[in-house]
mmCIF file of the N, C-alpha and C atoms, coordinates in Angstrom:
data_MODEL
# 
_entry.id   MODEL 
# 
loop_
_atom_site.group_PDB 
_atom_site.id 
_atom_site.type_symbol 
_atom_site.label_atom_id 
_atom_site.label_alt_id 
_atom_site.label_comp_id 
_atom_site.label_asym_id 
_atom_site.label_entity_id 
_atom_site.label_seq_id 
_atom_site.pdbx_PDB_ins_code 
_atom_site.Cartn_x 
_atom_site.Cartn_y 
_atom_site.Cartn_z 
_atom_site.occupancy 
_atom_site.B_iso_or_equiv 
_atom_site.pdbx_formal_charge 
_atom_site.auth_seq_id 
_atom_site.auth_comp_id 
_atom_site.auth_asym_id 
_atom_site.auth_atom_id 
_atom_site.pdbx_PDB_model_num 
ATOM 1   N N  . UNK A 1 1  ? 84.575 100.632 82.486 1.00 0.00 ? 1  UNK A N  1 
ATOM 2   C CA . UNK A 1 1  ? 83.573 100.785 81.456 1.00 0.00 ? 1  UNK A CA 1 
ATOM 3   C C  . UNK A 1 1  ? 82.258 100.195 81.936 1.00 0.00 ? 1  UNK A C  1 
ATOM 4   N N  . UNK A 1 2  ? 80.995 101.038 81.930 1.00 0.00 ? 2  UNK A N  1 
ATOM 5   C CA . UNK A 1 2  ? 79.495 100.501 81.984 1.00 0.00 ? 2  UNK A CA 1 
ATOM 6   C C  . UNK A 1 2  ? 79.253 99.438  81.361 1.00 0.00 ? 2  UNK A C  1 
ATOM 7   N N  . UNK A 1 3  ? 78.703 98.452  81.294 1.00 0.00 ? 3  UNK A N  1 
ATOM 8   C CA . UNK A 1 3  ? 78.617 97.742  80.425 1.00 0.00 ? 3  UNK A CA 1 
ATOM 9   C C  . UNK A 1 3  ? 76.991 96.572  80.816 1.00 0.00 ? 3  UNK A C  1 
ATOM 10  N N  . UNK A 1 4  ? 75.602 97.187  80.249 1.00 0.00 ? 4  UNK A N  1 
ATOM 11  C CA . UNK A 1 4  ? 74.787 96.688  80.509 1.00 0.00 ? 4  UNK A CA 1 
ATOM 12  C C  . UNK A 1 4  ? 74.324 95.757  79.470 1.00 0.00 ? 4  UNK A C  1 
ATOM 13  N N  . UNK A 1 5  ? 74.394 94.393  80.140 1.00 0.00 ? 5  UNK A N  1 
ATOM 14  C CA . UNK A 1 5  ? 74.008 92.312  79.501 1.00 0.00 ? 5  UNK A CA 1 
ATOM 15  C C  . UNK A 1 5  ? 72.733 92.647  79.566 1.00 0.00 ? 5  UNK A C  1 
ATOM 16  N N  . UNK A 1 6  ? 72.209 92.083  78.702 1.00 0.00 ? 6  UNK A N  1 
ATOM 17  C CA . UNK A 1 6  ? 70.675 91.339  78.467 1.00 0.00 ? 6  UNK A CA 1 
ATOM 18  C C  . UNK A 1 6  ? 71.037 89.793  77.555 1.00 0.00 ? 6  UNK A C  1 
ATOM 19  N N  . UNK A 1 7  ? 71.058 89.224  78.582 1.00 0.00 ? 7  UNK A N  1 
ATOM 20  C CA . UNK A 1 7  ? 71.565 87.729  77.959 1.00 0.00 ? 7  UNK A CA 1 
ATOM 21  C C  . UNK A 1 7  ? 69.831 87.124  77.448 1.00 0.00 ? 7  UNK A C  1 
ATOM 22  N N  . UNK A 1 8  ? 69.939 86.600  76.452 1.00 0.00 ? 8  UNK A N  1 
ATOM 23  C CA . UNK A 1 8  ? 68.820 85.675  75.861 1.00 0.00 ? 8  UNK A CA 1 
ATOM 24  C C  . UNK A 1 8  ? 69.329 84.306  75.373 1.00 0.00 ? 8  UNK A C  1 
ATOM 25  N N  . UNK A 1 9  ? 68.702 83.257  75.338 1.00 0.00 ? 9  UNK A N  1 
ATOM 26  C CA . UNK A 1 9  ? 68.797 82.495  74.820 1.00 0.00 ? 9  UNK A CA 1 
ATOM 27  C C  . UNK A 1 9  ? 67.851 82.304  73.648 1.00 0.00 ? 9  UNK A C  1 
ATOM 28  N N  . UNK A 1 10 ? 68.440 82.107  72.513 1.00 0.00 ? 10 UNK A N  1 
ATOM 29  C CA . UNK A 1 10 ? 67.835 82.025  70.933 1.00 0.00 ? 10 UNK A CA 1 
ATOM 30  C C  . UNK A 1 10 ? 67.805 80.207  70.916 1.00 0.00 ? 10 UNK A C  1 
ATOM 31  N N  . UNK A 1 11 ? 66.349 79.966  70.894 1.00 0.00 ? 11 UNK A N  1 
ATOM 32  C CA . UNK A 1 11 ? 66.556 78.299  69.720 1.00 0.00 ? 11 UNK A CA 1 
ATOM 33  C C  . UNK A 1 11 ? 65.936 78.665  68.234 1.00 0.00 ? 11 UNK A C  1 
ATOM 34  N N  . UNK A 1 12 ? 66.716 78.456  67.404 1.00 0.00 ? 12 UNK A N  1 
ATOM 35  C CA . UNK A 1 12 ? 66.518 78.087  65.993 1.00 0.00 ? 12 UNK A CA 1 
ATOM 36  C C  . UNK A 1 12 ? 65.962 77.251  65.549 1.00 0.00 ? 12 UNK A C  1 
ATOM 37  N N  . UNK A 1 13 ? 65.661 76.549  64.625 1.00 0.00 ? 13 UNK A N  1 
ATOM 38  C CA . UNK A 1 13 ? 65.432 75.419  64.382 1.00 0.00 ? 13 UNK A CA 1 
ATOM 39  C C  . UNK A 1 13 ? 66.011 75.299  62.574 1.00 0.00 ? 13 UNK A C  1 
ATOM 40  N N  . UNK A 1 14 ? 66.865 74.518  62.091 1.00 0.00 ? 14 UNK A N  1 
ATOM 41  C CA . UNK A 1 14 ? 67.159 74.886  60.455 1.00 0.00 ? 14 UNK A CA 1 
ATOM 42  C C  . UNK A 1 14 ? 66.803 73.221  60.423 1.00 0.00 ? 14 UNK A C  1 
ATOM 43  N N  . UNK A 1 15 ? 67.103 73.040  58.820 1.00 0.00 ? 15 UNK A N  1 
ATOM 44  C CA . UNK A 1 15 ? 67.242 71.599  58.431 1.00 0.00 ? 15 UNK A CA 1 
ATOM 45  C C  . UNK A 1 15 ? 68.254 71.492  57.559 1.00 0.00 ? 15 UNK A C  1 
ATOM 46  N N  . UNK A 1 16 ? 68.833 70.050  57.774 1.00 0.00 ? 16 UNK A N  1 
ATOM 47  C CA . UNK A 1 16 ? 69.621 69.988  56.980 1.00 0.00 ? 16 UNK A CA 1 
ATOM 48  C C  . UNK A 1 16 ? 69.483 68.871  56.709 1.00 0.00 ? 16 UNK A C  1 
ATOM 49  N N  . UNK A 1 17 ? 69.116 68.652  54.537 1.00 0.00 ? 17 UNK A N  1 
ATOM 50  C CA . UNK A 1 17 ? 68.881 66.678  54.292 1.00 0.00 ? 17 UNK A CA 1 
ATOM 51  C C  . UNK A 1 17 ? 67.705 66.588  55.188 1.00 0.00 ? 17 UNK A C  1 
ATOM 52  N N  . UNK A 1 18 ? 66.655 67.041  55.396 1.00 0.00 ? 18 UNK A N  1 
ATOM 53  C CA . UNK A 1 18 ? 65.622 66.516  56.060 1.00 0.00 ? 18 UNK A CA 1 
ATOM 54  C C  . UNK A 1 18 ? 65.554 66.198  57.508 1.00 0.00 ? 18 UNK A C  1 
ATOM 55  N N  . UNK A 1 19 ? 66.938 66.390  58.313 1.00 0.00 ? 19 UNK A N  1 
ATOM 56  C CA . UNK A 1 19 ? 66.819 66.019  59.655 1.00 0.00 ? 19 UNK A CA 1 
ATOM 57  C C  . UNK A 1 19 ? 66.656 67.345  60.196 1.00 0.00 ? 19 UNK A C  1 
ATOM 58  N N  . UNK A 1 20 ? 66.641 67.499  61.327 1.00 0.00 ? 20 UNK A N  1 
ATOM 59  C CA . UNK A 1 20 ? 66.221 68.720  62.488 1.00 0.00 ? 20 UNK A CA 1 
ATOM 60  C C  . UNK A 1 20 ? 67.186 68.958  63.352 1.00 0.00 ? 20 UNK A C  1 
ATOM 61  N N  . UNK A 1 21 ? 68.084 70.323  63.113 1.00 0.00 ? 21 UNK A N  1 
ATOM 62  C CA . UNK A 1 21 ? 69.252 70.839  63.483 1.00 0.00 ? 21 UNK A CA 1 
ATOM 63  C C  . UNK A 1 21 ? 68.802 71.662  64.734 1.00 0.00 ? 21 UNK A C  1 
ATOM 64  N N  . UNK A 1 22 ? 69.073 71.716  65.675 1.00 0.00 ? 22 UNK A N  1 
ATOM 65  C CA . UNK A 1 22 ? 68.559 72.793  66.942 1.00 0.00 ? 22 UNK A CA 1 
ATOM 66  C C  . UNK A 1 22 ? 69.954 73.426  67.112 1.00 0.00 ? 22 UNK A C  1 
ATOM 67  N N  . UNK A 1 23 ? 69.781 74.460  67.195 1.00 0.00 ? 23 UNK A N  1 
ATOM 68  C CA . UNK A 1 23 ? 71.080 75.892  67.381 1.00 0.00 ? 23 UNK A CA 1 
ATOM 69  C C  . UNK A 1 23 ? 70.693 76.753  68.789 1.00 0.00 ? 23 UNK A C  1 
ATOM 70  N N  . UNK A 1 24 ? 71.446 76.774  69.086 1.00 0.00 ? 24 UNK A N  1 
ATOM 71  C CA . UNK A 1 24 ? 71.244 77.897  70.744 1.00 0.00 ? 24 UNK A CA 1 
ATOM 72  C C  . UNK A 1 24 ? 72.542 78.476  70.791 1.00 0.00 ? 24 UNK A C  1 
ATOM 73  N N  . UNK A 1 25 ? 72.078 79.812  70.670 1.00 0.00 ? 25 UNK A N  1 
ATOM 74  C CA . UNK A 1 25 ? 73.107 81.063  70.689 1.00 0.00 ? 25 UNK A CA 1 
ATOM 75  C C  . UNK A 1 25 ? 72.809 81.466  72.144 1.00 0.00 ? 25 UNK A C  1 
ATOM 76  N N  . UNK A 1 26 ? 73.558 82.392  72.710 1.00 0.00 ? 26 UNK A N  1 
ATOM 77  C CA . UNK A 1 26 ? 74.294 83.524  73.717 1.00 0.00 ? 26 UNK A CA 1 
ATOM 78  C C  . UNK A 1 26 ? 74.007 84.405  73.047 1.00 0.00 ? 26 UNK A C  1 
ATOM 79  N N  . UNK A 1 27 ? 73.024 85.484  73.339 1.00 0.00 ? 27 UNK A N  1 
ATOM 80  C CA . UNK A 1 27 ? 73.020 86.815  72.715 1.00 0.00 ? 27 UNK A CA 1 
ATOM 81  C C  . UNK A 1 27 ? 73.066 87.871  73.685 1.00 0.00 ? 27 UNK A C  1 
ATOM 82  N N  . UNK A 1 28 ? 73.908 88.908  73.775 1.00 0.00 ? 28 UNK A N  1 
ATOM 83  C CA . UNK A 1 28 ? 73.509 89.693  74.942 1.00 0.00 ? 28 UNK A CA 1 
ATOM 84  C C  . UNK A 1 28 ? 74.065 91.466  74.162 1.00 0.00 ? 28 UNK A C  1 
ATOM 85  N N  . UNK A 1 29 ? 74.191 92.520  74.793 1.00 0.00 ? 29 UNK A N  1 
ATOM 86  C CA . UNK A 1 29 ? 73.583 93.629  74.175 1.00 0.00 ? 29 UNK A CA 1 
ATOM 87  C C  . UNK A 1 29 ? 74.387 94.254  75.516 1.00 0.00 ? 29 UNK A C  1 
ATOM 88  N N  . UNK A 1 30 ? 75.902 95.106  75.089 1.00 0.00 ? 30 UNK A N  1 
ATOM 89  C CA . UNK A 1 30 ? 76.651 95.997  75.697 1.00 0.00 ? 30 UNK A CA 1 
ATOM 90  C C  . UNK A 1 30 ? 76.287 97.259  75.465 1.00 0.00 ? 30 UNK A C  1 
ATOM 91  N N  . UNK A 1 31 ? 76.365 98.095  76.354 1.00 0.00 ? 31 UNK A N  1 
ATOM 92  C CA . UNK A 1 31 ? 76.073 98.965  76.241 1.00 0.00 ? 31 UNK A CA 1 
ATOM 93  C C  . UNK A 1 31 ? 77.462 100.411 76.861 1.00 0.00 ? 31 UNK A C  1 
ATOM 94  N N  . UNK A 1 32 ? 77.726 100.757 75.685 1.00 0.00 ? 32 UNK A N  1 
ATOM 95  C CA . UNK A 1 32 ? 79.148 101.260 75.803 1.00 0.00 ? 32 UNK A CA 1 
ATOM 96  C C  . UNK A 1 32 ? 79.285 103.146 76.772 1.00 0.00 ? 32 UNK A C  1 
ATOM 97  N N  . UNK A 1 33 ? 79.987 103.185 77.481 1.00 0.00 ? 33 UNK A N  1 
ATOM 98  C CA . UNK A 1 33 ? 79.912 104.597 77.710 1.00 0.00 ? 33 UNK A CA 1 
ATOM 99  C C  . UNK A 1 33 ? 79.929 105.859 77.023 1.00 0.00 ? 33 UNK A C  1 
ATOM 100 N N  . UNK A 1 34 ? 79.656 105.760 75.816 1.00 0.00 ? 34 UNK A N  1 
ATOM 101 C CA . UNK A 1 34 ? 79.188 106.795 74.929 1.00 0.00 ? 34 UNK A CA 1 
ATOM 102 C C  . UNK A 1 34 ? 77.357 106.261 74.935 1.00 0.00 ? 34 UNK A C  1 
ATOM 103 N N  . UNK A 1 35 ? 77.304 105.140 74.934 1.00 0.00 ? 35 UNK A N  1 
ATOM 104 C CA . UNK A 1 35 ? 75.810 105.216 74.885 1.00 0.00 ? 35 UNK A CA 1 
ATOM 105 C C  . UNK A 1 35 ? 75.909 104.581 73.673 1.00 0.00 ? 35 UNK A C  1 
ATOM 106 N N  . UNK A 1 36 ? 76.197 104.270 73.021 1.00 0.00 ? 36 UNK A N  1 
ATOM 107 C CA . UNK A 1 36 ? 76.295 103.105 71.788 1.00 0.00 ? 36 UNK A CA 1 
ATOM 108 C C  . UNK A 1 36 ? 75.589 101.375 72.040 1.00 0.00 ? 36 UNK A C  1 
ATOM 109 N N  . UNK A 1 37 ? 75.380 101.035 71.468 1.00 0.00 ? 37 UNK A N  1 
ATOM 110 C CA . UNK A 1 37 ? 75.105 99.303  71.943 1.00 0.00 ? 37 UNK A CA 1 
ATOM 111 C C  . UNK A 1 37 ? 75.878 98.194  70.951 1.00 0.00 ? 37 UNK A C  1 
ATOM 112 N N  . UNK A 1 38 ? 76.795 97.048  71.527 1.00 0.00 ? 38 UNK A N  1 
ATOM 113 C CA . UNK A 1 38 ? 77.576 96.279  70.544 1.00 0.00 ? 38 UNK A CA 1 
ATOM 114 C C  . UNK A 1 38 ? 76.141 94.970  71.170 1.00 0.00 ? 38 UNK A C  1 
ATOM 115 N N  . UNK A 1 39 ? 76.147 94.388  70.042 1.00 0.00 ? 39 UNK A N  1 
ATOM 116 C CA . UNK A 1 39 ? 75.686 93.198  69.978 1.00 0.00 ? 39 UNK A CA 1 
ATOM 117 C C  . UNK A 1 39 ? 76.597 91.983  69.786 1.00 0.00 ? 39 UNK A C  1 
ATOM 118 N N  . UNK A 1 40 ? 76.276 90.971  70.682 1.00 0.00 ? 40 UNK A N  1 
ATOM 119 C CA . UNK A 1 40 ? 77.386 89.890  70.779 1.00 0.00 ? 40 UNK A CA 1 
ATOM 120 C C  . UNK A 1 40 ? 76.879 88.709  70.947 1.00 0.00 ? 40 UNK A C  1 
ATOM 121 N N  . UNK A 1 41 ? 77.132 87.739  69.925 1.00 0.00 ? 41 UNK A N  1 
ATOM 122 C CA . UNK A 1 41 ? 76.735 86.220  70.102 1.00 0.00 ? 41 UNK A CA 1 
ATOM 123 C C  . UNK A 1 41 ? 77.821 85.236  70.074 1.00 0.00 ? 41 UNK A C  1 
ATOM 124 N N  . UNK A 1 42 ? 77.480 84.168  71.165 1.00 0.00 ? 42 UNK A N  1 
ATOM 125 C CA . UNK A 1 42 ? 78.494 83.407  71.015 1.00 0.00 ? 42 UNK A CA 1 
ATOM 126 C C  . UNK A 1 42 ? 79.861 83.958  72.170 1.00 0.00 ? 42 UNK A C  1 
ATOM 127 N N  . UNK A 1 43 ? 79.628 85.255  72.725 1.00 0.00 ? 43 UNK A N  1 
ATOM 128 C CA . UNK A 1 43 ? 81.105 86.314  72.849 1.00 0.00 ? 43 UNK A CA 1 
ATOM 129 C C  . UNK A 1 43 ? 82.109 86.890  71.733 1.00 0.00 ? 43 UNK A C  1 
ATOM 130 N N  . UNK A 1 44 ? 80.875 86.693  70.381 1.00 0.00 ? 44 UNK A N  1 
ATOM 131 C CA . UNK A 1 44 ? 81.606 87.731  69.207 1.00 0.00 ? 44 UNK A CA 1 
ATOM 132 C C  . UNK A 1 44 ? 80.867 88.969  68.417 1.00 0.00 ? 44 UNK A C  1 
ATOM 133 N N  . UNK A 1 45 ? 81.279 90.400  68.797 1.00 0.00 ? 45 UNK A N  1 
ATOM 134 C CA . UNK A 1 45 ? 80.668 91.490  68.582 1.00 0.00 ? 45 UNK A CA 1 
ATOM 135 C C  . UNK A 1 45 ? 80.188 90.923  66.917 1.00 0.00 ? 45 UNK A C  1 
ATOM 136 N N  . UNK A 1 46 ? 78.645 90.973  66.625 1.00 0.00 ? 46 UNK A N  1 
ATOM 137 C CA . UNK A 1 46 ? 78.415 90.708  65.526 1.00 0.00 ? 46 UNK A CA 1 
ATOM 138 C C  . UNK A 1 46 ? 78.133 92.515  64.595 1.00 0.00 ? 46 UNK A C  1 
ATOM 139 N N  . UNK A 1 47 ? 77.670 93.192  65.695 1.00 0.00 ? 47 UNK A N  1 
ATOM 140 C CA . UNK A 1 47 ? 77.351 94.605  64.959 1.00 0.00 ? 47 UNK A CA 1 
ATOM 141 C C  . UNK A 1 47 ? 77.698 95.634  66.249 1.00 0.00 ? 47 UNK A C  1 
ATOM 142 N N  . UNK A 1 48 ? 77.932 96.410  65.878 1.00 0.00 ? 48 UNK A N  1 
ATOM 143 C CA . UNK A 1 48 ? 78.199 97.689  67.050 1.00 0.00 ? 48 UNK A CA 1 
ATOM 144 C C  . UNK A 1 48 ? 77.878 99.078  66.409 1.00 0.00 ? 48 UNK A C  1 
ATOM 145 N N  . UNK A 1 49 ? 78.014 100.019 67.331 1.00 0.00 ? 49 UNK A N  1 
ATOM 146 C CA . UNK A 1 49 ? 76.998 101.319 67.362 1.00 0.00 ? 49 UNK A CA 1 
ATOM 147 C C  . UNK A 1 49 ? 75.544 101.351 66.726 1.00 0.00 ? 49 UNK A C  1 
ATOM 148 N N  . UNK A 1 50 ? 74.984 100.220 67.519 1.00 0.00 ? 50 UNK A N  1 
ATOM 149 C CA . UNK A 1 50 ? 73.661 100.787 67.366 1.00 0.00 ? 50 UNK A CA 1 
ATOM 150 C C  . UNK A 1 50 ? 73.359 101.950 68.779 1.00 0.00 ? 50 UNK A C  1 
ATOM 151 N N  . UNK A 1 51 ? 72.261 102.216 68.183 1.00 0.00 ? 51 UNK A N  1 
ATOM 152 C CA . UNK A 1 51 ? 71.818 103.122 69.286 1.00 0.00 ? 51 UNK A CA 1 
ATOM 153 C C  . UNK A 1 51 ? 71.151 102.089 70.503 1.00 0.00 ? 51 UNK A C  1 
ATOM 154 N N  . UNK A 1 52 ? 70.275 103.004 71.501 1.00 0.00 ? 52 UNK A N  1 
ATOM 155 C CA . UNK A 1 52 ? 69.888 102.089 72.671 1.00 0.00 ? 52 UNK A CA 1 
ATOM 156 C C  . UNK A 1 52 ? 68.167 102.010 71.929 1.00 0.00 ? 52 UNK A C  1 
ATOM 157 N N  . UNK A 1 53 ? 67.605 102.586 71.290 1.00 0.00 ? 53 UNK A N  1 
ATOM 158 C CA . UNK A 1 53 ? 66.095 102.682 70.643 1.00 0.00 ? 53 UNK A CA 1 
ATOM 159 C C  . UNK A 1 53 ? 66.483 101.244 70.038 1.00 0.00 ? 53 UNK A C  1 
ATOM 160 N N  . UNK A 1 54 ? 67.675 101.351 68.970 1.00 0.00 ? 54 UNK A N  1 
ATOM 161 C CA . UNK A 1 54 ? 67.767 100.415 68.034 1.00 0.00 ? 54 UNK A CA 1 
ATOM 162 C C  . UNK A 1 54 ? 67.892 98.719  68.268 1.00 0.00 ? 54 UNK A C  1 
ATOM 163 N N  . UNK A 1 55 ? 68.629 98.804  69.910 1.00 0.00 ? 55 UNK A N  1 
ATOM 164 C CA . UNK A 1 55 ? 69.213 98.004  70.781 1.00 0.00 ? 55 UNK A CA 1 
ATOM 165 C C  . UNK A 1 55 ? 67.921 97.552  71.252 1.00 0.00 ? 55 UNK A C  1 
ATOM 166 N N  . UNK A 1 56 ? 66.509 98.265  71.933 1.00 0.00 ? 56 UNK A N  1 
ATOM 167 C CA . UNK A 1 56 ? 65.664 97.771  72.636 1.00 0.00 ? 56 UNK A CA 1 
ATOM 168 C C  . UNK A 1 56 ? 64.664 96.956  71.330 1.00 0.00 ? 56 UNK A C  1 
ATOM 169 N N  . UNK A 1 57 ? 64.758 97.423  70.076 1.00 0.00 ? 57 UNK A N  1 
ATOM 170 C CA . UNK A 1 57 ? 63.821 96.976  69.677 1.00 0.00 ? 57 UNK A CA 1 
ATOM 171 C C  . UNK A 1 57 ? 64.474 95.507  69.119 1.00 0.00 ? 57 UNK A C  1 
ATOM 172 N N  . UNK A 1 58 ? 65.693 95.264  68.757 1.00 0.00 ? 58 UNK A N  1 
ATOM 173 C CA . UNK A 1 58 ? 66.218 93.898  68.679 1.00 0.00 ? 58 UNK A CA 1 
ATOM 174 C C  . UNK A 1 58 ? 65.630 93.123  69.560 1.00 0.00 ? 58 UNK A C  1 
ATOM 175 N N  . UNK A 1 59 ? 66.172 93.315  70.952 1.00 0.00 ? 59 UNK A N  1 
ATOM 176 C CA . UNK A 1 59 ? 65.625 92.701  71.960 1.00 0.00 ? 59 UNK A CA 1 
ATOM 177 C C  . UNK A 1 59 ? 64.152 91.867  72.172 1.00 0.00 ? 59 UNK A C  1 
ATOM 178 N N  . UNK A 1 60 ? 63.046 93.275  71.791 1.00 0.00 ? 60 UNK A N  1 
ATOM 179 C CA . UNK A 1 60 ? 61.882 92.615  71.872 1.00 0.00 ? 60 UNK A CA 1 
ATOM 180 C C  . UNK A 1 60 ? 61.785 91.940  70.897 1.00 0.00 ? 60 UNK A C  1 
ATOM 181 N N  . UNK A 1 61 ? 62.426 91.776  69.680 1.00 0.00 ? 61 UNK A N  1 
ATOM 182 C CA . UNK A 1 61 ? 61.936 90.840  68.481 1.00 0.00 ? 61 UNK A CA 1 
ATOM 183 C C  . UNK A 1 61 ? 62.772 89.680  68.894 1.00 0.00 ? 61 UNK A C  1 
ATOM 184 N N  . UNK A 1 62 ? 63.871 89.446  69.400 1.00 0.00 ? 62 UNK A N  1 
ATOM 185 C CA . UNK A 1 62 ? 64.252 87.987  69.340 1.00 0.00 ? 62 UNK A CA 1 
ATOM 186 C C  . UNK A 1 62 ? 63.680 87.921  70.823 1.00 0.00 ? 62 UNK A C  1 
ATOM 187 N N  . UNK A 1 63 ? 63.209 88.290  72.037 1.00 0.00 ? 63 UNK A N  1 
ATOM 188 C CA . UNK A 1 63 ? 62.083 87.971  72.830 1.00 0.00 ? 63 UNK A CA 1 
ATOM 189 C C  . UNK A 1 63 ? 60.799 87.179  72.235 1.00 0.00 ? 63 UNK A C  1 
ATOM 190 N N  . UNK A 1 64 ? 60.043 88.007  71.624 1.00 0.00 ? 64 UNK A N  1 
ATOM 191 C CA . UNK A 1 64 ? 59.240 87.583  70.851 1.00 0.00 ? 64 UNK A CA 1 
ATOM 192 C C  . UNK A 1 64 ? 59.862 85.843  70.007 1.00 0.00 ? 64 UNK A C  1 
ATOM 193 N N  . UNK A 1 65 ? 60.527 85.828  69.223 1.00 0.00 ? 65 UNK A N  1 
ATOM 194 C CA . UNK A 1 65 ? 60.575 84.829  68.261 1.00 0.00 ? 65 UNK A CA 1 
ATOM 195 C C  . UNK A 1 65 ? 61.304 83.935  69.584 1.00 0.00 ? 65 UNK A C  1 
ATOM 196 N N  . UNK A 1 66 ? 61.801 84.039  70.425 1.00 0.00 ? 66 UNK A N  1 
ATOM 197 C CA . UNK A 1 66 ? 62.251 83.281  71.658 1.00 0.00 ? 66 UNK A CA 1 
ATOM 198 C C  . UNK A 1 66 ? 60.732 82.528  72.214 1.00 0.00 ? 66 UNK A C  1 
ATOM 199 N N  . UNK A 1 67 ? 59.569 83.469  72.120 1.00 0.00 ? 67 UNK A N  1 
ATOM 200 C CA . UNK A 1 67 ? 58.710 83.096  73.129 1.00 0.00 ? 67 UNK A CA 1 
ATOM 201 C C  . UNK A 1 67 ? 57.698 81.825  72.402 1.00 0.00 ? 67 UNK A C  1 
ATOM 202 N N  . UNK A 1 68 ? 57.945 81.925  70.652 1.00 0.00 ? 68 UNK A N  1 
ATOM 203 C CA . UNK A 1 68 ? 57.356 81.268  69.397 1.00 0.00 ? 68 UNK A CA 1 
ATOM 204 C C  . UNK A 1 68 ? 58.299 79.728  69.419 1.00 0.00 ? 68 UNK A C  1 
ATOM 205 N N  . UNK A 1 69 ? 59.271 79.944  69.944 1.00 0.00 ? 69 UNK A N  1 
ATOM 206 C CA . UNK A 1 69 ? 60.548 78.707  69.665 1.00 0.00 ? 69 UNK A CA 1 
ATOM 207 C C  . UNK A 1 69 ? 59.661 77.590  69.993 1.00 0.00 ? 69 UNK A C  1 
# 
């Protein structure tokens, strides 16, 4: 099976009670031999069959909010 990674690293930032929680996910973006895309964080498919349009534009937005962290 094909299977094309685009690994990112996500920092978050949440609060909890007023202190400052930092979160860092594994996100990366399979890309299945039908041409489908599963999304996976952590190494757990969170959504699958997106398309590859649908797949690139995820990408640039958590790029983007990656580049704001």
């Amino acid at each position: 099976m094909r299977a094309l990674q685009e690994r990112l690293s996500f920092d978050g930032m949440g609060s909890r009670l007023g202190s400052r929680m930092d979160i860092m996910a594994s996100i990366k973006v399979r890309v299945a031999e039908d041409g489908t895309c599963s999304i996976c964080r952590n190494g757990t498919i969170i959504s699958s069959g997106l398309t590859r349009s649908q797949a690139d534009q995820l990408v640039a937005v958590l790029r983007a909010i990656e580049g704001h962290a």
